[in-house]
N, C-alpha and C positions, 0 to 999 in steps of 0.2 A: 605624484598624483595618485589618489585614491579613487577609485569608485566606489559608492553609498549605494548599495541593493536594498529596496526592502525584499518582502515575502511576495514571492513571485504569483501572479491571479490564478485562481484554481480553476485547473482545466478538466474536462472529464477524457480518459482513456476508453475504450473497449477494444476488447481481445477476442478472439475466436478462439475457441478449444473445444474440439470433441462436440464439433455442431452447436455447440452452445454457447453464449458472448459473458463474460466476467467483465462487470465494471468497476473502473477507478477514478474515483473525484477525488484531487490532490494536487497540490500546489509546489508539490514535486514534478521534476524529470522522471519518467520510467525507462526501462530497458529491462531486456532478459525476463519477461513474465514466463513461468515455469508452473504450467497444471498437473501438480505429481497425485492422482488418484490412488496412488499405494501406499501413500503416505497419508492422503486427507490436508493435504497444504495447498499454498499458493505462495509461489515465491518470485521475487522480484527486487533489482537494487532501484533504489527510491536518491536521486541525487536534487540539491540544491544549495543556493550561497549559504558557509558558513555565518550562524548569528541569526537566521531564520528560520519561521516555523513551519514545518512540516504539519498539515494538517491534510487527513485521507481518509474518505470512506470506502470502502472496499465492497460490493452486491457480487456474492456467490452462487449460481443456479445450485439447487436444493440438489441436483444429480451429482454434482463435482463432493459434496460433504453436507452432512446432515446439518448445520449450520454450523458457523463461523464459534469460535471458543475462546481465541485468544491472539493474541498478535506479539512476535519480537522483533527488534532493530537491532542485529550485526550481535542478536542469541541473548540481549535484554530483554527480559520483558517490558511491555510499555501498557500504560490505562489506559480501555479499549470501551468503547459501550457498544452493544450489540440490542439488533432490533431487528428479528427476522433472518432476511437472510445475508443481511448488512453489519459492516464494524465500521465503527470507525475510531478514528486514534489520533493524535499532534505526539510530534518531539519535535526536539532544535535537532534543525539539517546542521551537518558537521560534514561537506562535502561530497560523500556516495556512502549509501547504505543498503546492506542486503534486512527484506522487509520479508517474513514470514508470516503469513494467515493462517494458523488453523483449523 
């Protein structure tokens, strides 16, 4: 017996950090959101069934980084479009991934 997953419905996240809320729309599982201001990141492992796509927009308060620059997956970079104070970015979910925002 197999189970058939497709790409799971995208849900949106928010986080509290330093009085200010970070949103995540994505059709990933989150855990471990990490607001490193001495770095200018945001980090978080992004998990879903293998064979589906990861699609995520990430809205950063303009306090946490002067906007968002770029995005990696487990230290890949991945095509990101950026609009504001939003990124957003797809890869194939491959089980758990650590998801970096710039």
């Amino acid at each position: 017996y197999r189970a058939v997953l497709g790409t799971p419905a995208a849900r949106t996240w928010t986080f509290a950090a330093g009085g200010r809320s970070v949103t995540v729309e994505t059709t990933s599982h989150l855990s471990g959101l990490v607001v490193d201001l001495e770095r200018d990141r945001i980090r978080f492992v992004a998990a879903g069934p293998a064979g589906t796509e990861a699609r995520t927009t990430v809205t950063i308060p303009s306090e946490f980084v002067d906007g968002p620059a770029g995005v990696t997956v487990d230290g890949i970079s991945v095509p990101a479009t950026i609009d504001g104070q939003s990124i957003t970015f797809s890869y194939p979910h491959d089980g758990e991934g650590t998801v970096v925002v710039r």
